[in-house]
SEMAR-568473 format. One record per residue (C-alpha): residue in three letters; residue number from 1; x, y, z. Coordinates in pm, 1 decimal. Each point is the difference from the previous one (the first is absolute). Last residue first. Layout:
BEGIN
+------+-----+----------+----------+----------+
: code : pos :       xx :       yy :       zz :
+------+-----+----------+----------+----------+
:  Ala : NUM :        X :        Y :        Z :
...
+------+-----+----------+----------+----------+
//
This chain:
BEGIN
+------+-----+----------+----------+----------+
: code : pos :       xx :       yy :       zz :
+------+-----+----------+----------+----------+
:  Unk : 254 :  -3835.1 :   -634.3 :   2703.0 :
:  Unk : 253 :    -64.6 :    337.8 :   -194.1 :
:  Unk : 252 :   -222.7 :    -91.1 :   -337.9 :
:  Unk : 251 :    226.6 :    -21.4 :   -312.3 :
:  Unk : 250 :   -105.3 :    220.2 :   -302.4 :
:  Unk : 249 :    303.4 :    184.1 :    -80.4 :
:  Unk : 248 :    313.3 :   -205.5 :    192.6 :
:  Unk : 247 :    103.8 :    -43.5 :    354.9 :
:  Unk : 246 :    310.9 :   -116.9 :     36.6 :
:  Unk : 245 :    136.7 :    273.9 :    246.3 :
:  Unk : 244 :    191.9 :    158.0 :   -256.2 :
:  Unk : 243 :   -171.7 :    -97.7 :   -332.6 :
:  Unk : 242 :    118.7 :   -254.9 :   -221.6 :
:  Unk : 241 :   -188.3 :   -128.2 :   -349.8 :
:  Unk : 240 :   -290.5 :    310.6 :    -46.2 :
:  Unk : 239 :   -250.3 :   -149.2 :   -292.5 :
:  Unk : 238 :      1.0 :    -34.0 :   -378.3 :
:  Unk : 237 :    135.9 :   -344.7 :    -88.3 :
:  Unk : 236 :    203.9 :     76.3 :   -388.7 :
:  Unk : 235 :    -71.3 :   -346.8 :   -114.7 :
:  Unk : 234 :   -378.1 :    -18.1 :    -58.6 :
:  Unk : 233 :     12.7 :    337.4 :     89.0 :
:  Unk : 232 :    156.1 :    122.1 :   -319.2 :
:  Unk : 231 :   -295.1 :   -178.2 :   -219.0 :
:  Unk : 230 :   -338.8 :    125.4 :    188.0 :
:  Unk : 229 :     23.7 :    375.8 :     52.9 :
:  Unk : 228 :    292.1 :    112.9 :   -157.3 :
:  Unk : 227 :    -20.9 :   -247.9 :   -299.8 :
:  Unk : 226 :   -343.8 :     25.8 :    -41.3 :
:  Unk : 225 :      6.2 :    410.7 :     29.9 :
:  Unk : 224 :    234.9 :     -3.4 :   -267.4 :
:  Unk : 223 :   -264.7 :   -175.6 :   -248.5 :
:  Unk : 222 :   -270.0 :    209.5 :     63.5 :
:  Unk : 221 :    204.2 :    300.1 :    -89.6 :
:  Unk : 220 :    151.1 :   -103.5 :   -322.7 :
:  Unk : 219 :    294.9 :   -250.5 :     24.2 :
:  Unk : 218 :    350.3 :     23.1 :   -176.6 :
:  Unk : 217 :    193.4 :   -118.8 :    304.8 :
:  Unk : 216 :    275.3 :    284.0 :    -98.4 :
:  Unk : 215 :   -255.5 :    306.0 :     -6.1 :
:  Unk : 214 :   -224.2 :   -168.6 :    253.3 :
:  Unk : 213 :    225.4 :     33.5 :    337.5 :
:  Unk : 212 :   -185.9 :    -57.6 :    252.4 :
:  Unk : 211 :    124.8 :    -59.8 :    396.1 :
:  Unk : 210 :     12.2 :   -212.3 :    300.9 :
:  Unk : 209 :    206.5 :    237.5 :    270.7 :
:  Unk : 208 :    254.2 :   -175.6 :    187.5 :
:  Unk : 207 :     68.5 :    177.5 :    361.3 :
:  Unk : 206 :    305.4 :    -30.3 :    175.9 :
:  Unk : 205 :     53.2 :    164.6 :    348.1 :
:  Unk : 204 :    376.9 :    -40.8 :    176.2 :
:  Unk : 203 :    -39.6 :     44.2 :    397.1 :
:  Unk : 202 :   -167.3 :     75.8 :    278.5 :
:  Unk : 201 :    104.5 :    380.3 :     57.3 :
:  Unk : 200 :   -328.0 :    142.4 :     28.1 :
:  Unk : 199 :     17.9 :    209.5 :   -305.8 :
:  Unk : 198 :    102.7 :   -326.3 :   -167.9 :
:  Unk : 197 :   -292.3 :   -216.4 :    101.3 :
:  Unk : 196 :   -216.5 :    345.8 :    -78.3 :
:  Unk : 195 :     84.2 :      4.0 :   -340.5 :
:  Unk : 194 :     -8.9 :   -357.3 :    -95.2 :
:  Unk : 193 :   -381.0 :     -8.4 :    190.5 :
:  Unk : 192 :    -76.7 :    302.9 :   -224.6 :
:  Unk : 191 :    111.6 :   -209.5 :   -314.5 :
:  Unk : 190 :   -247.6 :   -270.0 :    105.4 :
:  Unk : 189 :   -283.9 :    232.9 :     92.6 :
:  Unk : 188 :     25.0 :    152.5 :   -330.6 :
:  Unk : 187 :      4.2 :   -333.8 :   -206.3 :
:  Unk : 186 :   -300.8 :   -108.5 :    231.5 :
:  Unk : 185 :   -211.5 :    354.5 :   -140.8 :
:  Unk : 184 :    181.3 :    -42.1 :   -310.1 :
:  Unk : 183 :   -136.8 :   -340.4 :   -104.3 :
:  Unk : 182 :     66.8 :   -117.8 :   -348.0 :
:  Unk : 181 :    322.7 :    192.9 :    -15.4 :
:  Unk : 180 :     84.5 :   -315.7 :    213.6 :
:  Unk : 179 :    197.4 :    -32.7 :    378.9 :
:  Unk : 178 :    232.2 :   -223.1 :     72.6 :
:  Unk : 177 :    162.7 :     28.6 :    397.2 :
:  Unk : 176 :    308.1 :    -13.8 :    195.6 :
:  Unk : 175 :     65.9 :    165.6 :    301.9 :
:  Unk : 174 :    305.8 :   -110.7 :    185.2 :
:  Unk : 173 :     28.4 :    102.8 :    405.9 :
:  Unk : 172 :    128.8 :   -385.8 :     13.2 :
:  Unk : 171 :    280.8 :   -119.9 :   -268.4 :
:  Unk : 170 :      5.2 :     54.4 :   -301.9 :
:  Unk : 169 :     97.1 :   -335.8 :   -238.1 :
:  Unk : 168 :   -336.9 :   -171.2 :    -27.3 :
:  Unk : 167 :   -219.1 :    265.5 :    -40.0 :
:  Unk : 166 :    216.4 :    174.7 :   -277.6 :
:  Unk : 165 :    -24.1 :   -338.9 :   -196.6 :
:  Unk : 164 :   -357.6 :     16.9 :     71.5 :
:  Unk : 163 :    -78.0 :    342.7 :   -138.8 :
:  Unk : 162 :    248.5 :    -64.0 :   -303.6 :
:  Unk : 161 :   -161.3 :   -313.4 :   -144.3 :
:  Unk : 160 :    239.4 :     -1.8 :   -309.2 :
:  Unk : 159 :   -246.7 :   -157.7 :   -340.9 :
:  Unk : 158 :    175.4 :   -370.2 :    -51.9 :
:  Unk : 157 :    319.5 :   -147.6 :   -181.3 :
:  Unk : 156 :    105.1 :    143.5 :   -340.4 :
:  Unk : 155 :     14.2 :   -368.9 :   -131.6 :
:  Unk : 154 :   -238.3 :   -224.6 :    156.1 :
:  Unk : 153 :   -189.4 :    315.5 :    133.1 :
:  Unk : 152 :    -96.6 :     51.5 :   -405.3 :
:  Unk : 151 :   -144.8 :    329.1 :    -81.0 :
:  Unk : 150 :   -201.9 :     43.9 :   -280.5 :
:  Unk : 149 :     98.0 :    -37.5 :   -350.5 :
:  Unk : 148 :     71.3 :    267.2 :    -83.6 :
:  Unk : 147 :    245.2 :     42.0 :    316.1 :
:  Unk : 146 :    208.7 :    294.7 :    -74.4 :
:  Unk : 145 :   -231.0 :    232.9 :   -122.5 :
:  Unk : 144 :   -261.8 :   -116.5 :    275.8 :
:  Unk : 143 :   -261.6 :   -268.6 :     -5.2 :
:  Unk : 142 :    -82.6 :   -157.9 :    351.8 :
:  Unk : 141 :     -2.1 :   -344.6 :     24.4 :
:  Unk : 140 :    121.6 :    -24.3 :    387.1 :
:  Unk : 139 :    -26.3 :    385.6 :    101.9 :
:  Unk : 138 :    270.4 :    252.2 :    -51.7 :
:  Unk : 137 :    169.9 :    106.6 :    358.0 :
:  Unk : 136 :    307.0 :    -76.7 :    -89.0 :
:  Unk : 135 :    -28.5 :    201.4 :   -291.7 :
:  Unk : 134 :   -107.9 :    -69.8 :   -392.8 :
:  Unk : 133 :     28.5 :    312.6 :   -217.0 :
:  Unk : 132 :   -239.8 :    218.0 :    -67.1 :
:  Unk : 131 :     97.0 :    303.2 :   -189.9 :
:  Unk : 130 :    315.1 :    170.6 :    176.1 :
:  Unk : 129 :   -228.4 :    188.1 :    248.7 :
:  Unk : 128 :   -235.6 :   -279.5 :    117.4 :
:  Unk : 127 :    240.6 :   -315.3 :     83.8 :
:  Unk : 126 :   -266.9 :   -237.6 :     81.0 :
:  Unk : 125 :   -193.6 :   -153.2 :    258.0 :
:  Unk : 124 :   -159.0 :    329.0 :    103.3 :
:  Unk : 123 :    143.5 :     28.1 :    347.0 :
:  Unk : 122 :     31.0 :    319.3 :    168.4 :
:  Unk : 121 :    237.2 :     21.7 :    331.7 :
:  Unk : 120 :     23.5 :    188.0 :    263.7 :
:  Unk : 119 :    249.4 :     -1.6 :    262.6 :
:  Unk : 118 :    -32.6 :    202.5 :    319.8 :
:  Unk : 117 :    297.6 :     23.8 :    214.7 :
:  Unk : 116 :    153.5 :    -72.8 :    331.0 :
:  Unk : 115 :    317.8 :   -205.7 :    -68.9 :
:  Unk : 114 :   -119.1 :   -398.3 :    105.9 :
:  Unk : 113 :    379.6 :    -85.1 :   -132.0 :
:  Unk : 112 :   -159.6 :   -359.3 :   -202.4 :
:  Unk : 111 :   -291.6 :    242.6 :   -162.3 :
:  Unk : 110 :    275.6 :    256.9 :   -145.3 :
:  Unk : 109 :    258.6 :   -295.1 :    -43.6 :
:  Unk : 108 :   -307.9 :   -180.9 :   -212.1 :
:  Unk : 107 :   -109.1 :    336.6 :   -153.3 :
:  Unk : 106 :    350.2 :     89.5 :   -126.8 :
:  Unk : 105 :     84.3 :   -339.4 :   -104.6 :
:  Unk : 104 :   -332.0 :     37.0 :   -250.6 :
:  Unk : 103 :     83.8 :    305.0 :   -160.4 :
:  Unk : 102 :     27.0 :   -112.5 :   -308.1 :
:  Unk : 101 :   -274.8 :   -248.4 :     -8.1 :
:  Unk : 100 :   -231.4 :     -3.9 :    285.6 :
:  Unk :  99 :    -25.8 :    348.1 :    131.5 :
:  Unk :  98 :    106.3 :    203.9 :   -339.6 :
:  Unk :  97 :   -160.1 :   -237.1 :   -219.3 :
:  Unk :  96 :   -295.9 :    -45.5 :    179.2 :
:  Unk :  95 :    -58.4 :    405.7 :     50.4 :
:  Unk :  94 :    119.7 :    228.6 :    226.6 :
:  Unk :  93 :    -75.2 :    273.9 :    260.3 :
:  Unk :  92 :    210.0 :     46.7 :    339.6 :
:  Unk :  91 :   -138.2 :    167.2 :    280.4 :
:  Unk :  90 :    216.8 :    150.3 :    261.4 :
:  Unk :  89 :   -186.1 :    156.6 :    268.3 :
:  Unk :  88 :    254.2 :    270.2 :    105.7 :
:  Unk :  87 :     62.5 :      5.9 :    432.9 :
:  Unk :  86 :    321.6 :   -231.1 :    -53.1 :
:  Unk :  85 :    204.6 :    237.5 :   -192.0 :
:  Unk :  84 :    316.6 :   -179.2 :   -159.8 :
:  Unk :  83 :    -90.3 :   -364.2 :     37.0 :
:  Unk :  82 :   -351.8 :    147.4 :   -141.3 :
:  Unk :  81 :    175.1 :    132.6 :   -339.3 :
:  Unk :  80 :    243.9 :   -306.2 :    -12.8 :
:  Unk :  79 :   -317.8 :   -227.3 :     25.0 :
:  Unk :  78 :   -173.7 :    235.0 :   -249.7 :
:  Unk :  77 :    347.7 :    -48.1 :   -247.7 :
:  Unk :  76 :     15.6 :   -386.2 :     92.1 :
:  Unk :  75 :   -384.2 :    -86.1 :   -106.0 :
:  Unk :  74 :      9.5 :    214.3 :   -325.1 :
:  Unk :  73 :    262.3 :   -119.3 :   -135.3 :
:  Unk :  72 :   -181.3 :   -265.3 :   -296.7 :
:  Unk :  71 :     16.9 :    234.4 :   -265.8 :
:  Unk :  70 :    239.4 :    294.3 :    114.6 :
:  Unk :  69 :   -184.0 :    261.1 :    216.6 :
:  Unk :  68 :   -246.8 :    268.6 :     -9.5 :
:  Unk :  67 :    -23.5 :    209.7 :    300.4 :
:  Unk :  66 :   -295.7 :    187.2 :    197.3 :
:  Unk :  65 :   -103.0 :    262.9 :    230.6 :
:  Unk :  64 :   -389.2 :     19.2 :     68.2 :
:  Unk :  63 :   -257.3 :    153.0 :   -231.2 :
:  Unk :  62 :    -57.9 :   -304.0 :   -205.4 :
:  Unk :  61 :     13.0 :   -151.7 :   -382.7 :
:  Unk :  60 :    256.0 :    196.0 :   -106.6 :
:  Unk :  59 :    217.6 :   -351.5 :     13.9 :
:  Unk :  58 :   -261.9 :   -187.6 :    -75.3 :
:  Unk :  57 :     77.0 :    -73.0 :   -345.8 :
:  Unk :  56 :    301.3 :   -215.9 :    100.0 :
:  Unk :  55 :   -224.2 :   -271.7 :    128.7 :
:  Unk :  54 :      9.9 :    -50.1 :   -329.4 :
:  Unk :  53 :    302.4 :   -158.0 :     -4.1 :
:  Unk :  52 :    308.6 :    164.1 :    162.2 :
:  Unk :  51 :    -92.8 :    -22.7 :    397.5 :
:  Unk :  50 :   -160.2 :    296.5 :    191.1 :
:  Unk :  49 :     77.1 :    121.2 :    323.7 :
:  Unk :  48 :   -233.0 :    185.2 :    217.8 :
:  Unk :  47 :    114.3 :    192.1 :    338.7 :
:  Unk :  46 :   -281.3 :     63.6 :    271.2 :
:  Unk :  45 :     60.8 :    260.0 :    287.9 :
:  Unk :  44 :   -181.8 :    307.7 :   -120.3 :
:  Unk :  43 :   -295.0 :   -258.7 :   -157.7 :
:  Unk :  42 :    -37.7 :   -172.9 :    308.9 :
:  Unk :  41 :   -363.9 :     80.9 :    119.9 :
:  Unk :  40 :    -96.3 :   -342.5 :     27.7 :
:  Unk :  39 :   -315.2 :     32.1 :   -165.6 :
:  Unk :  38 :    185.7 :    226.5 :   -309.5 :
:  Unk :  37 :    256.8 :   -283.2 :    -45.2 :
:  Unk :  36 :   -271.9 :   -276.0 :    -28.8 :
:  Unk :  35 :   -175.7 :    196.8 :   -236.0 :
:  Unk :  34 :    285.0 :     40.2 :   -175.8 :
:  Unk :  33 :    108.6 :   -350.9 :    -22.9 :
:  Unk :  32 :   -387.4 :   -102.1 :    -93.3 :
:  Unk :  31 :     79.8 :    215.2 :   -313.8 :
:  Unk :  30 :    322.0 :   -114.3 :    -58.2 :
:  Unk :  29 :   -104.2 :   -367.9 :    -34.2 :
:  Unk :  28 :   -312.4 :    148.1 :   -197.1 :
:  Unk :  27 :    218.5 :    212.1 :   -278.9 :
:  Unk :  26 :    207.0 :   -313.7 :    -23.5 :
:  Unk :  25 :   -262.0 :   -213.1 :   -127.4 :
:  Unk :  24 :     52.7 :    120.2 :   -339.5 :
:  Unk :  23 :   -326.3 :      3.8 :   -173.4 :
:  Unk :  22 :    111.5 :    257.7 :   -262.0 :
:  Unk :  21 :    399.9 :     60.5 :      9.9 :
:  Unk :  20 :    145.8 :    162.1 :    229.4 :
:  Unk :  19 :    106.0 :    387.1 :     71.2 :
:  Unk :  18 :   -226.1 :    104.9 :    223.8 :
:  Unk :  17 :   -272.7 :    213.1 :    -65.2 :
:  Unk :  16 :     62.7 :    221.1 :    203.6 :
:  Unk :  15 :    365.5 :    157.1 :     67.2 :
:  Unk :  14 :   -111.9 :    294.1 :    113.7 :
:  Unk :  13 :   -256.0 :   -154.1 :    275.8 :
:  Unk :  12 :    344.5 :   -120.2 :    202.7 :
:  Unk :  11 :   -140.3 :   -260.3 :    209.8 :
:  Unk :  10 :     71.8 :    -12.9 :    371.1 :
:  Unk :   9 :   -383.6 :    162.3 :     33.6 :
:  Unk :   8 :   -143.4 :   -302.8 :   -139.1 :
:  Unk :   7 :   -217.6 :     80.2 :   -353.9 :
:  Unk :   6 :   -381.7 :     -8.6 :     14.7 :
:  Unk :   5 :    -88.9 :     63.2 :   -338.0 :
:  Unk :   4 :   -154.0 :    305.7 :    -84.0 :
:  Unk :   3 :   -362.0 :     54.8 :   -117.6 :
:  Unk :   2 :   -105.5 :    222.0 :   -276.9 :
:  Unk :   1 :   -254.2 :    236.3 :     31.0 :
+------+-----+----------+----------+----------+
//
């Protein structure tokens, strides 16, 4: 008898296997996501929008309503979306291009206004869907198609630090966090946190999501790990950055 994965109920099953590519750490962001939906029982009320990139591919990826935008739009349409009905739980899905690149004014004015969404956004220090092409958030050295030679800060200045950037321009009722594909149990608890901050009416939620992509980094198996696990973090801090009330995963009540 075979056995069935255990999918989240927000997922639609009909359009498993997804849609990206082998080792994609996508499929795990959106995983925890669901899971996180399906514990807070907000599937009816949730509303997912998906950037151009490959974030794209997830846009049959649930059972909830959801809207594909222009690259880099996908902050302003769910903040025009929850502007217009207040009780949806806008979350709004993107990569490092479309948070920290093109859409990058969108996400500062986004953060800046305090509107009461979730952001999420998957780093993989490269542009994944047009072949690997340095990003802001590309890593000092790193080898892309545009930067052979590894990336040099003295010219293309350094990787974006989105999480803290956020941090530093919300103001309080913020939740900002960076979670890892590396750890889904804390990567679900992060993006559940986002949730429920807006659900309660804090405040914008951003989560960063530490992510592989080995088609474009050219590694085998043991290789992405590395970089997940031990390379991204080295610059990439994994940890919650501003929580309302100031109390933060793994602090001790004063």
């Amino acid at each position: 008898m075979s056995v069935q994965p255990a999918m989240p109920k927000s997922w639609r099953v009909d359009t498993k296997p997804h849609k990206f590519c082998p080792g994609c750490g996508h499929g795990l962001v959106l995983k925890a996501l669901g899971q996180a939906i399906d514990e807070l029982g907000i599937q009816d009320r949730a509303v997912f929008g998906c950037d151009i990139g490959c974030s794209l591919l997830a846009w049959d990826f649930f059972n909830v309503d959801t809207i594909q935008t222009h690259h880099g739009r996908t902050t302003p349409v769910i903040t025009g979306l929850k502007r217009a009905n207040p009780n949806l739980i806008g979350i709004a899905y993107m990569g490092d291009g479309g948070g920290y690149a093109i859409g990058s004014q969108h996400l500062v004015n986004a953060a800046a206004r305090n509107e009461k969404i979730t952001v999420i956004l998957v780093n993989n220090t490269q542009y994944g869907m047009t072949g690997g092409q340095m990003a802001p958030t590309t890593l000092p050295g790193q080898k892309t198609e545009t930067s052979p030679y590894g990336r040099d800060p003295e010219k293309t200045g350094y990787p974006t630090q989105g999480p803290e950037m956020v941090a530093a321009i919300t103001r309080e009722g913020a939740y900002v966090a960076r979670g890892t594909v590396a750890n889904l149990r804390q990567l679900k608890n992060y993006l559940k946190k986002a949730l429920e901050n807006q659900m309660a009416g804090n405040g914008f939620s951003f989560v960063e999501v530490l992510s592989a992509c080995p088609t474009n980094w050219r590694t085998n198996a043991e290789e992405t790990w590395k970089m997940v696990e031990e390379e991204m973090p080295k610059y990439f801090k994994v940890g919650e950055i501003k929580v309302p009330g100031g109390q933060k995963e793994g602090e001790a009540n004063g």
